[in-house]
MIPA-302344 format. One record per residue: residue number from 1; residue in three letters; x, y, z of N, C-alpha, C in turn. Coordinates in Angstrom, 3 decimals. Layout:
<pts>
<pt><resi>NUM</resi><resn>ALA</resn><n_u>X</n_u><n_v>Y</n_v><n_w>Z</n_w><ca_u>X</ca_u><ca_v>Y</ca_v><ca_w>Z</ca_w><c_u>X</c_u><c_v>Y</c_v><c_w>Z</c_w></pt>
...
</pts>
This chain:
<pts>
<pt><resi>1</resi><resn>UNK</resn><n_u>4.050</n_u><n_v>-18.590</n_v><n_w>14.254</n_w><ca_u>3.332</ca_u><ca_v>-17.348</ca_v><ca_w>14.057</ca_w><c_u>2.637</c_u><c_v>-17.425</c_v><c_w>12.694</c_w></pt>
<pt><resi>2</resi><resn>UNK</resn><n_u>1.319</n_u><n_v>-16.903</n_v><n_w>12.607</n_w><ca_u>0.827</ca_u><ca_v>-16.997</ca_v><ca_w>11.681</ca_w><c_u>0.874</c_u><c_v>-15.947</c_v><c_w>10.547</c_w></pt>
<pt><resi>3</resi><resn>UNK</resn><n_u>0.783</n_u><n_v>-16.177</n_v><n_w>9.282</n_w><ca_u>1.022</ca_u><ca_v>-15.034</ca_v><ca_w>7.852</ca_w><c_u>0.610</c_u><c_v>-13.916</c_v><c_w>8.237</c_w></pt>
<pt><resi>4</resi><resn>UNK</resn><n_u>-1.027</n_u><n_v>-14.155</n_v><n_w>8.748</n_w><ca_u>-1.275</ca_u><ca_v>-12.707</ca_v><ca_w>8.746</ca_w><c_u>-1.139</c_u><c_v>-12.199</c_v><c_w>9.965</c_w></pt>
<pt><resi>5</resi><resn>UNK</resn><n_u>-0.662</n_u><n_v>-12.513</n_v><n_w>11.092</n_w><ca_u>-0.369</ca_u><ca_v>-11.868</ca_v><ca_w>12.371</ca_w><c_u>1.479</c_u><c_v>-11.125</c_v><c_w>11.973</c_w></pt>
<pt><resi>6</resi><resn>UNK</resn><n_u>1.849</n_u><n_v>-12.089</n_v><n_w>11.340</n_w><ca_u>3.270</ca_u><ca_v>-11.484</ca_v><ca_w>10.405</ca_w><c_u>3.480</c_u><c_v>-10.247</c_v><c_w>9.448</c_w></pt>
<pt><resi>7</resi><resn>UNK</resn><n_u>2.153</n_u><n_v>-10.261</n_v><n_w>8.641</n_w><ca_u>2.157</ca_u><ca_v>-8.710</ca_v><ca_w>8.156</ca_w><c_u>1.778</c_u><c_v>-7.843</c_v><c_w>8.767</c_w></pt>
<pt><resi>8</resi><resn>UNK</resn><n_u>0.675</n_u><n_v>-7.743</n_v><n_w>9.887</n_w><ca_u>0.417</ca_u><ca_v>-7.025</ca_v><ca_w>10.564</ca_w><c_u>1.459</c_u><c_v>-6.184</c_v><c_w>11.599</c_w></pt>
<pt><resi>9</resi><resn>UNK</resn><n_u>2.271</n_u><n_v>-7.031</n_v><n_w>11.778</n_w><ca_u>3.504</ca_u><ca_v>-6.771</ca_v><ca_w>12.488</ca_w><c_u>4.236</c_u><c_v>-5.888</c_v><c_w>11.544</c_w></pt>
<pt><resi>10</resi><resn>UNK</resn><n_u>4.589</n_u><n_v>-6.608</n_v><n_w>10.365</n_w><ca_u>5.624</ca_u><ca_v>-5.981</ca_v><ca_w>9.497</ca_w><c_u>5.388</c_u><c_v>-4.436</c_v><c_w>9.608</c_w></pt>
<pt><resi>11</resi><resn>UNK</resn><n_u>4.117</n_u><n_v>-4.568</n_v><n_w>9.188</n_w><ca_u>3.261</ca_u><ca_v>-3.475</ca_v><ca_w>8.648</ca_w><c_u>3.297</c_u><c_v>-2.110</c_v><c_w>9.598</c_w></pt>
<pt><resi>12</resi><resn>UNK</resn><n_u>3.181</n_u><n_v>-2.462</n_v><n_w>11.111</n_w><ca_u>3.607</ca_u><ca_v>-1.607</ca_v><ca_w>12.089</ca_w><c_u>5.178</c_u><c_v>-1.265</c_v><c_w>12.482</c_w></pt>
<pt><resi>13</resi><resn>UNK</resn><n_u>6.019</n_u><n_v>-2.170</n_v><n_w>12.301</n_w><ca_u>7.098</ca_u><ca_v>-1.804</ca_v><ca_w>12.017</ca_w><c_u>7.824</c_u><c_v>-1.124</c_v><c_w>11.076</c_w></pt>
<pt><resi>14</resi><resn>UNK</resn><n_u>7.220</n_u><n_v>-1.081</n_v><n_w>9.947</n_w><ca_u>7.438</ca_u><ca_v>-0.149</ca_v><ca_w>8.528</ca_w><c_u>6.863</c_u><c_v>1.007</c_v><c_w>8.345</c_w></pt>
<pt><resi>15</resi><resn>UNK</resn><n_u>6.272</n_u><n_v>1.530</n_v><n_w>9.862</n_w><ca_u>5.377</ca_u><ca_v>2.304</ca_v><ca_w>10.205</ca_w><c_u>3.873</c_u><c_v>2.959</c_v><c_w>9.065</c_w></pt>
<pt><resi>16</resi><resn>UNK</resn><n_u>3.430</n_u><n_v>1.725</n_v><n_w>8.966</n_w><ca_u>2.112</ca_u><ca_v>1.715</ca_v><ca_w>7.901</ca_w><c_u>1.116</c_u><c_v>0.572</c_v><c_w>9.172</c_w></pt>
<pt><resi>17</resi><resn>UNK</resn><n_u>-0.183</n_u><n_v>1.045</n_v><n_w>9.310</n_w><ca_u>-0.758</ca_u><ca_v>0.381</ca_v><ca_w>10.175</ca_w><c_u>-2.247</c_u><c_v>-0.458</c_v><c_w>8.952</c_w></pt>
<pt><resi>18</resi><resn>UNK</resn><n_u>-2.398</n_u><n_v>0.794</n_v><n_w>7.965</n_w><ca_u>-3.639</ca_u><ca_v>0.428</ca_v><ca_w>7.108</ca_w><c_u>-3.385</c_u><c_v>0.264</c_v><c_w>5.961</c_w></pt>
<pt><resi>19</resi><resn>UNK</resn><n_u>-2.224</n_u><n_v>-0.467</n_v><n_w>5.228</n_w><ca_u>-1.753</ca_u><ca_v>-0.436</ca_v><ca_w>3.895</ca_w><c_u>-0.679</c_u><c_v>-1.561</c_v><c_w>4.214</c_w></pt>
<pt><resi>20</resi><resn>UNK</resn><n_u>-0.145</n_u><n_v>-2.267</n_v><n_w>3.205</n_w><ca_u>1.095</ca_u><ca_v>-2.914</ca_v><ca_w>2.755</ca_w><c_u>1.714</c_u><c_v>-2.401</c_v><c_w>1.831</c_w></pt>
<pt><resi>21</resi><resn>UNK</resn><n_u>2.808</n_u><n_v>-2.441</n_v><n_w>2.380</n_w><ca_u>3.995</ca_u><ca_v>-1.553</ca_v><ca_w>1.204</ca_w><c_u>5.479</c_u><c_v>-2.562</c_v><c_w>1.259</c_w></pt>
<pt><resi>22</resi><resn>UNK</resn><n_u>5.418</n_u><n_v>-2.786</n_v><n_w>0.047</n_w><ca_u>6.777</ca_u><ca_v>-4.078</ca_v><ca_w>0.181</ca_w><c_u>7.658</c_u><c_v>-2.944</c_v><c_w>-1.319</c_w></pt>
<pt><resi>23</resi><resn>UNK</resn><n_u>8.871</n_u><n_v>-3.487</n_v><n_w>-0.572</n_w><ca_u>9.643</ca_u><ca_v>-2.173</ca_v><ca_w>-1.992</ca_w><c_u>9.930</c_u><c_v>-3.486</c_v><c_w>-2.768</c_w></pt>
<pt><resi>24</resi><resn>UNK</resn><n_u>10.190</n_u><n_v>-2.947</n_v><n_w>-4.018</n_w><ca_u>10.629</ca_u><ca_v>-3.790</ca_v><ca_w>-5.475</ca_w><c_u>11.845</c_u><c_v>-3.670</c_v><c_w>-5.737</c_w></pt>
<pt><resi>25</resi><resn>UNK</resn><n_u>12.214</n_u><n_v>-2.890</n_v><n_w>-5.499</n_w><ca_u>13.811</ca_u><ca_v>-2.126</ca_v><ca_w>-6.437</ca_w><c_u>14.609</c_u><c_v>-1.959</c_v><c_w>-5.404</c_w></pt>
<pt><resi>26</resi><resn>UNK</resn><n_u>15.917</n_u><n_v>-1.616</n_v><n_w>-5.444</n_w><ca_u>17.174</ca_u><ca_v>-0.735</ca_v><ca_w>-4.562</ca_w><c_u>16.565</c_u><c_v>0.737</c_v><c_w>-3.779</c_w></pt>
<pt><resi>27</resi><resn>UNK</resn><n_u>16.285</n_u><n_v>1.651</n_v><n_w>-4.227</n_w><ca_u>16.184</ca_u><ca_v>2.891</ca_v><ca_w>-3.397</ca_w><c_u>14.891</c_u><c_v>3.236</c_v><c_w>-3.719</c_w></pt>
<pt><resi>28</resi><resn>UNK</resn><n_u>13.929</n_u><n_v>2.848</n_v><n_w>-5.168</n_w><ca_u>12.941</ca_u><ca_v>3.410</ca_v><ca_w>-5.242</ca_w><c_u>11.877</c_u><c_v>2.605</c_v><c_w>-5.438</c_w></pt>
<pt><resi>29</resi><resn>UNK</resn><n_u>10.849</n_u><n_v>2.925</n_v><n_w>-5.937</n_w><ca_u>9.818</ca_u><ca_v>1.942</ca_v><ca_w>-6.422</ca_w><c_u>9.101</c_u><c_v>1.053</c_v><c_w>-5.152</c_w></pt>
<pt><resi>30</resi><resn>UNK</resn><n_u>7.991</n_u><n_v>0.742</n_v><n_w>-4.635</n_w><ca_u>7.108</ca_u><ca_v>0.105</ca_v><ca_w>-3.736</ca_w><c_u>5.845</c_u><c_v>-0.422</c_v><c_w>-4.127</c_w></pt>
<pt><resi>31</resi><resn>UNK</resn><n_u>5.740</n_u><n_v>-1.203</n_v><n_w>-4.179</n_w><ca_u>4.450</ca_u><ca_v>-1.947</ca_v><ca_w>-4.112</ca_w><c_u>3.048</c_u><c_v>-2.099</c_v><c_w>-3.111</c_w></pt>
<pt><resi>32</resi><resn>UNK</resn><n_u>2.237</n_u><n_v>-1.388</n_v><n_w>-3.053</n_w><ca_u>1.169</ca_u><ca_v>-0.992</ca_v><ca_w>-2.030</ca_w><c_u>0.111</c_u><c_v>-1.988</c_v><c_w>-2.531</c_w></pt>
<pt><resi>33</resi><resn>UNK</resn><n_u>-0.417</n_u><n_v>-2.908</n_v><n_w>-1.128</n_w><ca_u>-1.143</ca_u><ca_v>-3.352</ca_v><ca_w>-1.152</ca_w><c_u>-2.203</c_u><c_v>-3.651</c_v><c_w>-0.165</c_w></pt>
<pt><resi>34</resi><resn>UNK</resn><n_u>-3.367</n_u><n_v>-4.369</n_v><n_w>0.268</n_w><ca_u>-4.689</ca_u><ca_v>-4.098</ca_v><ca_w>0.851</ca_w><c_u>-5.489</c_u><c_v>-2.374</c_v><c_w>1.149</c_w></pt>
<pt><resi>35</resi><resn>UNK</resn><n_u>-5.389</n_u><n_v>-2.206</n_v><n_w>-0.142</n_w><ca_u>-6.104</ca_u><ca_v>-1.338</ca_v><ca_w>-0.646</ca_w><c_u>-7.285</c_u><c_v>-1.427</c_v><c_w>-1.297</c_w></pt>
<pt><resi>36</resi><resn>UNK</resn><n_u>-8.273</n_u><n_v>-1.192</n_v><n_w>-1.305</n_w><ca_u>-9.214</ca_u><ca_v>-1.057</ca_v><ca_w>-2.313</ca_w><c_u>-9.541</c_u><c_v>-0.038</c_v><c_w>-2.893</c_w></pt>
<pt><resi>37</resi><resn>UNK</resn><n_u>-8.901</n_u><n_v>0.523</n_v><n_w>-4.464</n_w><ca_u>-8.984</ca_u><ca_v>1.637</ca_v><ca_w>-4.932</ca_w><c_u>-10.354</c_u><c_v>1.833</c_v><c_w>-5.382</c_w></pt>
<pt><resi>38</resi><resn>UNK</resn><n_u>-11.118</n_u><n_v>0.652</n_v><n_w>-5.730</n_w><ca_u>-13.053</ca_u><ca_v>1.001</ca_v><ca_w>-6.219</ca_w><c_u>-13.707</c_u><c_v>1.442</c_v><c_w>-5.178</c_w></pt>
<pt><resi>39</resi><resn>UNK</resn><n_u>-13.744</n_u><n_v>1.371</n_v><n_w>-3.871</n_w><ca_u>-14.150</ca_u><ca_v>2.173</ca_v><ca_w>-2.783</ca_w><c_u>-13.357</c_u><c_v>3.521</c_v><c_w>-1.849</c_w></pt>
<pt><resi>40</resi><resn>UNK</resn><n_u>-14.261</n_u><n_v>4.392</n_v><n_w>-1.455</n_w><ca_u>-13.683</ca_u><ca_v>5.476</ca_v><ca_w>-1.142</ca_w><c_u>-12.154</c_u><c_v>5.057</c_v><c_w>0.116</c_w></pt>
<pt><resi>41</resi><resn>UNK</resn><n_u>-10.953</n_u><n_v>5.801</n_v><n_w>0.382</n_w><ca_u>-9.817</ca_u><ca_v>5.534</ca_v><ca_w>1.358</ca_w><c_u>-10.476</c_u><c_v>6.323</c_v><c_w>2.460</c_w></pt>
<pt><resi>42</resi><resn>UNK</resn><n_u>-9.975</n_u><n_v>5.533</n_v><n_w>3.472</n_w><ca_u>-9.985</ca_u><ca_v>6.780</ca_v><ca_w>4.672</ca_w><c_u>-8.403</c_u><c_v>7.330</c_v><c_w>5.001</c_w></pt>
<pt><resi>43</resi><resn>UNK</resn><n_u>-9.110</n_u><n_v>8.438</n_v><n_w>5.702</n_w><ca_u>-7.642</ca_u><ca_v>9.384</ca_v><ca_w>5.519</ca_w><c_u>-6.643</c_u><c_v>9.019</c_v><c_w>6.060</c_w></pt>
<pt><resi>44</resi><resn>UNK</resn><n_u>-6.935</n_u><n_v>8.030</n_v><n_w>6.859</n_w><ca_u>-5.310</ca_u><ca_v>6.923</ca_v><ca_w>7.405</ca_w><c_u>-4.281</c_u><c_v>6.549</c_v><c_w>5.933</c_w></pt>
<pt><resi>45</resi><resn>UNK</resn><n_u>-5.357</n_u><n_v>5.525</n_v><n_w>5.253</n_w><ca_u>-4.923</ca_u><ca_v>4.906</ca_v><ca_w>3.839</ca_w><c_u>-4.450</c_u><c_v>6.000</c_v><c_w>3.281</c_w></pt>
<pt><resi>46</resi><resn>UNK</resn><n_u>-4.966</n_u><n_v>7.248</n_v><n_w>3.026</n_w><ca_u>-4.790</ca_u><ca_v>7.756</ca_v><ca_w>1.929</ca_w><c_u>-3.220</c_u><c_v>8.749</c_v><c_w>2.374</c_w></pt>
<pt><resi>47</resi><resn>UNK</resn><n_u>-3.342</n_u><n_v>9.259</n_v><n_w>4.205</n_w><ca_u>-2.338</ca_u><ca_v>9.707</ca_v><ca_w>4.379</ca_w><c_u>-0.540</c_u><c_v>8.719</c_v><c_w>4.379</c_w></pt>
<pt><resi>48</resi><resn>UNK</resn><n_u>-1.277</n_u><n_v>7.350</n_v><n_w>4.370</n_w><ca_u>0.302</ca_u><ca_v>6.087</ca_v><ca_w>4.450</ca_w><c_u>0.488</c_u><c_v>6.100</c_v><c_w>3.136</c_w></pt>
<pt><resi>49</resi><resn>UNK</resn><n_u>-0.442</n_u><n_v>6.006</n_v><n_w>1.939</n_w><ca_u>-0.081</ca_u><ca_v>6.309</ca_v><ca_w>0.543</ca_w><c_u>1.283</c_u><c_v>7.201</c_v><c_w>0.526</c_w></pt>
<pt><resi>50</resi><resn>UNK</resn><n_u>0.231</n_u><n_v>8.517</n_v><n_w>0.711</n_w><ca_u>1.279</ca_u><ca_v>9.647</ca_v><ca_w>0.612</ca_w><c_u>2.861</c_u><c_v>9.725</c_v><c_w>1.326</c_w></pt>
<pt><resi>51</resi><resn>UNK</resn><n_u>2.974</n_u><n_v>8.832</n_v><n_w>2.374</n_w><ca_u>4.192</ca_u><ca_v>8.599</ca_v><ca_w>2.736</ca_w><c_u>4.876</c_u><c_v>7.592</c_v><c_w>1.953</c_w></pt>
<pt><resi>52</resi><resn>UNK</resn><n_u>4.599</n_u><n_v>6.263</n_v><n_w>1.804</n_w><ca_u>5.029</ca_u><ca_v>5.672</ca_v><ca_w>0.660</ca_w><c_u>5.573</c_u><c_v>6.164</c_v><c_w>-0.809</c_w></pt>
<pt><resi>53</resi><resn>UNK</resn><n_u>4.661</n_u><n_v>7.085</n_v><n_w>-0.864</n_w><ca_u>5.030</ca_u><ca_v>7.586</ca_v><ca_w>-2.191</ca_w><c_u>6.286</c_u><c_v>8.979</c_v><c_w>-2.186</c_w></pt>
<pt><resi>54</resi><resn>UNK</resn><n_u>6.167</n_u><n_v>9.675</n_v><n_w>-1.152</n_w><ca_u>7.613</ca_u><ca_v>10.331</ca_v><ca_w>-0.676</ca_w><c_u>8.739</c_u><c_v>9.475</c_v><c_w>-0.332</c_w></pt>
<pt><resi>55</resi><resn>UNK</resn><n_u>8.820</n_u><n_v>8.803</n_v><n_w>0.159</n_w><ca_u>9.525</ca_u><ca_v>7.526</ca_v><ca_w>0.703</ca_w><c_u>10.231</c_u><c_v>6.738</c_v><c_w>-0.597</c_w></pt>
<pt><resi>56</resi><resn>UNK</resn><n_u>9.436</n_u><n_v>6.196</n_v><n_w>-1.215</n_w><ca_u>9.635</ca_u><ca_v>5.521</ca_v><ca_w>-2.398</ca_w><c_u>9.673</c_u><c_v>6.012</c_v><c_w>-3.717</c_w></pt>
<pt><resi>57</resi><resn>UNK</resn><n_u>9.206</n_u><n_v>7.128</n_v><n_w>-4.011</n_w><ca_u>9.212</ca_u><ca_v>8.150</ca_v><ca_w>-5.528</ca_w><c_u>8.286</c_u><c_v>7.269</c_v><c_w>-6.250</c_w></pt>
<pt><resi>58</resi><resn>UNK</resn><n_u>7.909</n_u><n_v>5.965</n_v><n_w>-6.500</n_w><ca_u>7.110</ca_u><ca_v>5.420</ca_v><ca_w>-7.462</ca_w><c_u>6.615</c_u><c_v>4.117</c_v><c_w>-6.241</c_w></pt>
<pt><resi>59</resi><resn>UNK</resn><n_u>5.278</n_u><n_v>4.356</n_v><n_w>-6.840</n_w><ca_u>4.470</ca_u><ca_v>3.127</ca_v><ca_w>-6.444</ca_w><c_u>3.478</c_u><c_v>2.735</c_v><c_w>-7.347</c_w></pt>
<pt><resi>60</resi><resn>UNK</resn><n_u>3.228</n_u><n_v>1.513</n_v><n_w>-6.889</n_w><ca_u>2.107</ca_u><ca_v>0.692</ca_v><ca_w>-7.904</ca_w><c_u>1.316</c_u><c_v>-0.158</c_v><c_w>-7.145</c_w></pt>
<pt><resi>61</resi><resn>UNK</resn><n_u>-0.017</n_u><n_v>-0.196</n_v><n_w>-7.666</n_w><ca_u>-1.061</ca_u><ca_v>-1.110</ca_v><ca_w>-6.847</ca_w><c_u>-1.483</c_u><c_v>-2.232</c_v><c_w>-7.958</c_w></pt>
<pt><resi>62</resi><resn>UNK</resn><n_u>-1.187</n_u><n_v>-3.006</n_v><n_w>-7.488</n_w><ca_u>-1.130</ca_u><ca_v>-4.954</ca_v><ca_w>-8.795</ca_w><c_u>-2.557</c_u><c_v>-5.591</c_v><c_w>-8.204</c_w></pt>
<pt><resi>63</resi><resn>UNK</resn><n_u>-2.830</n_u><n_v>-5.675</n_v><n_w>-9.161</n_w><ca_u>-3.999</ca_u><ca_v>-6.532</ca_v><ca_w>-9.166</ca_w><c_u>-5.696</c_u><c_v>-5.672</c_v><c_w>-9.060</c_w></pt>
<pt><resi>64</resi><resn>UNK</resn><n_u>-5.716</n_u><n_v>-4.853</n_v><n_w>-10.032</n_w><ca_u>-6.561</ca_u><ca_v>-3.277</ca_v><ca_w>-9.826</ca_w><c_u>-7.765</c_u><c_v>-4.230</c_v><c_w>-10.965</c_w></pt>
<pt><resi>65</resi><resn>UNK</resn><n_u>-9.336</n_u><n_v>-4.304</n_v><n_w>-10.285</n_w><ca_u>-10.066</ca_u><ca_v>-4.359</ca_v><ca_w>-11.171</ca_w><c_u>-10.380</c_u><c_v>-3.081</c_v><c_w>-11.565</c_w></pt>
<pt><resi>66</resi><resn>UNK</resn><n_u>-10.180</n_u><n_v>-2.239</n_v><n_w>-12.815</n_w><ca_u>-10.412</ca_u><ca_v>-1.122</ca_v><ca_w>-13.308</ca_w><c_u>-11.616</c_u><c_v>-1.380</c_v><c_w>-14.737</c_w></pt>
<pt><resi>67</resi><resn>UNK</resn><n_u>-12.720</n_u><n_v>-0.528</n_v><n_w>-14.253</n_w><ca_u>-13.446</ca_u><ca_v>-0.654</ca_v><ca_w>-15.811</ca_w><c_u>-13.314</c_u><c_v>1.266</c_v><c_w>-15.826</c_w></pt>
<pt><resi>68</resi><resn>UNK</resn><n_u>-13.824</n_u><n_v>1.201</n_v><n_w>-17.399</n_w><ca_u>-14.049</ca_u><ca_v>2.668</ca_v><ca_w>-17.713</ca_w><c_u>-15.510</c_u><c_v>3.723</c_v><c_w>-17.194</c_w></pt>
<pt><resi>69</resi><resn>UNK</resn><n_u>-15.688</n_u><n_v>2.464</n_v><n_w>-16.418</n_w><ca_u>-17.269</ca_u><ca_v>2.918</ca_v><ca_w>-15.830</ca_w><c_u>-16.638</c_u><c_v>3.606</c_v><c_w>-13.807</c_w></pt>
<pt><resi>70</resi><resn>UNK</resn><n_u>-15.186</n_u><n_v>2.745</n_v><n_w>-13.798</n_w><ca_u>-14.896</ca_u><ca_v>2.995</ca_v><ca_w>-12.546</ca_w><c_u>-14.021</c_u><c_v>4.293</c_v><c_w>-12.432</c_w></pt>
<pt><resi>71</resi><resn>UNK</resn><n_u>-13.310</n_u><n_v>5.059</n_v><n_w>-13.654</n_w><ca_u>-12.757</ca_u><ca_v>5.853</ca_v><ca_w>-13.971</ca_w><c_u>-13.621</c_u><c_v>7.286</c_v><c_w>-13.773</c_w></pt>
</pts>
């Protein structure tokens, strides 16, 4: 089976269809990823966020090109 036919799976089983969410820690903390925060979410993304982030109390998105022009 291939990597990405493997997250895709995961991903529906962790019930997230448009996001990756891998936890970091014991009970809290998650890591969200295939996101692109410089372009607008659709309300799928933005509503699996919001579960992640009830779910998990803290999340973080790694690897963010951020300028002060994107702020």
């Amino acid at each position: 089976m291939n990597t990405t036919l493997q997250i895709k799976l995961w991903r529906i089983y962790m019930g997230y269809k448009h996001i990756e969410v891998k936890q970091v820690a014991g009970f809290i903390g998650a890591e969200i990823g295939s996101v692109d925060l410089s372009r607008p979410l659709s309300d799928e993304q933005v509503q699996e966020i919001r579960k992640a982030l009830l779910k998990w109390k803290v999340v973080f998105f790694r690897a963010l090109k951020v300028s002060p022009f994107s702020l």
